[in-house]
C-alpha angles and dihedrals in degrees: 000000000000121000136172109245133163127270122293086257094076092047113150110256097252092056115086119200089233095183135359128202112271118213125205111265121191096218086054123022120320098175099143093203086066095054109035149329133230149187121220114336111000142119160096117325103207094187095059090028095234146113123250148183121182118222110304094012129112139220123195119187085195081134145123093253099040112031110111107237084205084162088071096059110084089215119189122236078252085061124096123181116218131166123226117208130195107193139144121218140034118295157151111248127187130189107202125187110211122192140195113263091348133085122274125247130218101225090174137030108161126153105226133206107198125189093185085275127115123279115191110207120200114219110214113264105255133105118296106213108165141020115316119201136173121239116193129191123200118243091176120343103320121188121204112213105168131349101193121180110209127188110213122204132037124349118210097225146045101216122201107179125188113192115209126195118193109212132180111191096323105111089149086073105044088046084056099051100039083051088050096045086047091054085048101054095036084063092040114030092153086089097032099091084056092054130072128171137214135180115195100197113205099181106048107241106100115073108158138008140216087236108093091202096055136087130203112217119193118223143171116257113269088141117236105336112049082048091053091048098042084060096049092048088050086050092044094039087057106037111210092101112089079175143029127200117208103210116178116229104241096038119119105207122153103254088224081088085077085063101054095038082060097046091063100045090046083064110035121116083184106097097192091055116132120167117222111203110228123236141242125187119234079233097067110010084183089065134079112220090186143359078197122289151246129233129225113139082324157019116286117183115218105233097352118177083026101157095227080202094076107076083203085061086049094049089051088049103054086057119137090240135173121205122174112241090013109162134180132237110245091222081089123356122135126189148158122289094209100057092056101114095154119042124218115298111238093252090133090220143343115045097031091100099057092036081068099044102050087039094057122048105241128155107237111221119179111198127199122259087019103110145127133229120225142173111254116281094226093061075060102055115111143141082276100048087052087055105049082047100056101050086051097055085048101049091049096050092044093045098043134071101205083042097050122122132197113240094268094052090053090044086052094048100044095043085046095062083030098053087038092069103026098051087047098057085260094125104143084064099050083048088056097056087051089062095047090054091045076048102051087049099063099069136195091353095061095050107051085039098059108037094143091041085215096156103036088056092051094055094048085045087050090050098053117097121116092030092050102111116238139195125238100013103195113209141144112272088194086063100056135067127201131282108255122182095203091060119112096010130141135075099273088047085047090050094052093041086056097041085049102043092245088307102305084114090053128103114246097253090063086074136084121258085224129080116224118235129229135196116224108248080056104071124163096006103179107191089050097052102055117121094007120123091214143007137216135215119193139172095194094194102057084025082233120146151112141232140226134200132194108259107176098197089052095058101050093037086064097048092057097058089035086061087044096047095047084051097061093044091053090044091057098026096124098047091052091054089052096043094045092048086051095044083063087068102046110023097044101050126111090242092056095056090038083064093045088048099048087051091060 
């Protein structure tokens, strides 16, 4: 079964590298657990860059990173699946199928002896449904240099991919992860003809990058979406792109993800396939935050808090899956070209990303080892994020018929966030709501007048002022007390929150002496501010935070334009839902943004 064969590098022309080993790497992610297990002395060499298990230990890539995920690739009866190994040293390998809610199979138990050269190694010819990984055990001392899995035989589909990465005034970033993607192809040409990068820089301040097949191409500011758009305009407009992959600027990924993306889609007789890449916070780089999501009156991440050590969590993960109103991140989300049928909305940025998912009918596919690493998205929270949020919920539900809400569900949507802030002393953020609903209101005319949202971003920035984070916030530990989420609960606490407005009608010497402290990722908690006269919210590691004190005009001040502002959204409610399903057809069309491009 085992054979001596070249490099990959002299692979016949009908066998694709679908996946490659990927090793920790500090500036990434460098969680063993995602990577491999072991048992005694085993592991990953980062300064010769390989694996290795010394004599009687063992190595397992039953892992997040490094489990193959065969049942994703939609292989043909002419298509075999082989691994190839680069090892030195004498072992025992298995190759081991694992499926969801089934037992698992050995599909390979060989003993190697590897001079540093290449063993292929032919998987039985049976289907593959579920996640296949190597397990090696050492003889003697035994070094790992590549475990490669290769598809031989036809592949479906001739894929032509263009990356685009949308940047404002961040060229550090793009510099970092063209670099990155460089080091990648100049190891692994044999994908690079099938890859093409562009940067559409918004803020001026990018003008080349250390990547030969990328372009820089310069654009007026219209956020995220007009620069994602711009990028997939420039794909469509030139033809060569089957498919386009939106990148943020700023995300680490490992660029083997580009691999695997194109390995799919390689295989897939499925022409509305776009893969969305998953997501893990800086914070906890163990935890998934989201195998993508699905939208109804909010976000709702697919698998979140999944612990990527436990190889049971992985194997739920990589799971076929449907969900109704599922969306992808457009820090990595590729799709088809040719299935685009409605265009970005002009959101600028937030929400844009959902708004073309659930416009165009993809099938969303997550694949293992494809994700995106991202700070966490409570550092990001602000009166302008609410904002941008809220105008978002509003317009999908406005635009969308599975989405659509009677005028007391979107009454109830809109006073639960806005009671939320305002009854916790958050009240530039409910301010802040307030704006995105007198902006939603307004129509087509606010959106194609305020592409750039400039001045909208100048007042939010204006507004900000308690809940601007700052570092280090300097405060007095002696005079807080500890969040606790079973404070204030009950029915007879929830009945004089509610007759007290959460506090703001009591006399001051109804209230503690001590503030109560937050940490970040809990912001507005109502039931934990009542009766505080001020709340704090902390990151203790970066000393970064804000605080908020009880201003009783404000809050009532608030209320009363919140009132004024729901009823004019109830008054026009139905012509809202008629204008906003039009405006998909009008405002979110290449030809709209070919005229707002051609303005700039």
């Amino acid at each position: 079964m085992a054979s001596d064969k070249e490099g990959a590098s002299h692979l016949a022309r009908n066998s694709v590298i679908v996946q490659k080993l990927i090793a920790p790497d500090p500036l990434i992610n460098s969680e063993s657990g995602l990577f491999f297990h072991t048992r005694r002395l085993a592991g990953y060499d980062g300064e010769t860059g390989n694996f290795y298990a010394l004599q009687g230990a063992e190595i397992t890539f039953d892992s997040y990173f490094n489990a193959l995920p065969a049942h994703l690739l939609d292989l043909q009866a002419t298509n075999r699946m082989q691994v190839h190994v680069k090892a030195t040293g004498r072992c025992i390998l298995e190759l081991i199928l694992v499926r969801h809610g089934k037992s698992g199979d050995k599909l390979v138990h060989v003993i190697l002896d590897a001079q540093g050269d290449t063993k292929v190694i032919e998987l039985p010819d049976m289907p593959l449904e579920g996640l296949v990984y190597a397990r090696f055990v050492a003889v003697g001392d035994l070094t790992i240099e590549a475990v490669d899995y290769v598809v031989t035989g036809p592949v479906r589909n001739d894929v032509k991919l263009t990356s685009v990465i949308t940047t404002f005034r961040r060229d550090d970033a793009v510099q970092k992860t063209s670099a990155r993607l460089q080091r990648y192809f100049d190891r692994n040409p044999d994908i690079l003809p099938d890859f093409d990068l562009l940067v559409i820089d918004n803020g001026g301040e990018t003008d080349s990058i250390g990547f030969p097949k990328g372009r820089v191409i310069k654009n007026k500011n219209y956020g995220g979406a007009g620069g994602f758009t711009r990028g997939l305009m420039e794909a469509a407009d030139l033809g060569r792109s089957t498919h386009v992959l939106f990148m943020d600027d700023d995300a680490i990924f490992f660029p083997e993800s580009i691999r695997r993306t194109l390995a799919v889609l390689y295989f897939s007789a499925n022409p509305k396939l776009a893969v969305s890449g998953s997501m893990i916070t800086e914070a906890h780089k163990w935890r998934l935050w989201e195998a993508s999501a699905t939208f109804d009156r909010r976000c709702k991440p697919i698998h979140n808090g999944r612990d990527l050590r436990k190889f049971e969590d992985v194997i739920a993960v990589s799971q076929v899956e449907t969900f109704k109103s599922r969306y992808g991140g457009w820090w990595y989300f590729c799709f088809p070209v040719e299935a685009v049928k409605t265009w970005p909305f002009p959101f600028f940025v937030r929400g844009d990303d959902i708004y073309f998912s659930l416009s165009n009918d993809f099938d969303i596919l997550t694949i293992p080892g494809v994700v995106s690493h991202q700070d966490d998205f409570f550092a990001k929270q602000s009166p302008l994020t609410m904002y941008l949020d809220m105008r978002y919920h509003l317009v999908l539900h406005l635009t969308f018929d599975h989405l659509k809400l009677d005028r007391k569900g979107i009454t109830k949507m809109m006073r639960s966030y806005f009671d939320r802030f305002n009854d916790a002393y958050h009240y530039e953020s409910a301010e802040a709501l307030i704006m995105a609903v007198e902006d939603v209101l307004k129509g087509e005319a606010f959106w194609e007048g305020n592409l750039d949202l400039a001045e909208r971003r100048a007042q939010l920035a204006a507004l900000t002022v308690n809940e601007k984070l700052t570092t280090p916030l300097i405060f007095g530990r002696e005079e807080t007390t500890p969040h606790s989420p079973k404070r204030q609960k009950g029915r007879w606490r929830a009945l004089q929150r509610k007759l007290s407005f959460n506090g703001h009608a009591l006399p001051d010497r109804f209230f503690y002496s001590k503030a109560v402290l937050f940490p970040l990722e809990v912001r507005a908690h109502t039931k934990d501010s009542f009766r505080r006269r001020s709340t704090i919210t902390f990151d203790q590691s970066s000393q970064t935070g804000y605080i908020c004190r009880i201003d009783r005009d404000r809050y009532f001040a608030n209320r009363k334009r919140f009132k004024a502002v729901m009823k004019r959204l109830m008054d026009n409610y139905d012509d809202l839902q008629a204008a906003y399903r039009e405006n998909r057809e009008k405002l979110a069309t290449k030809d709209a943004w070919r005229e707002r491009f051609s303005r700039s």
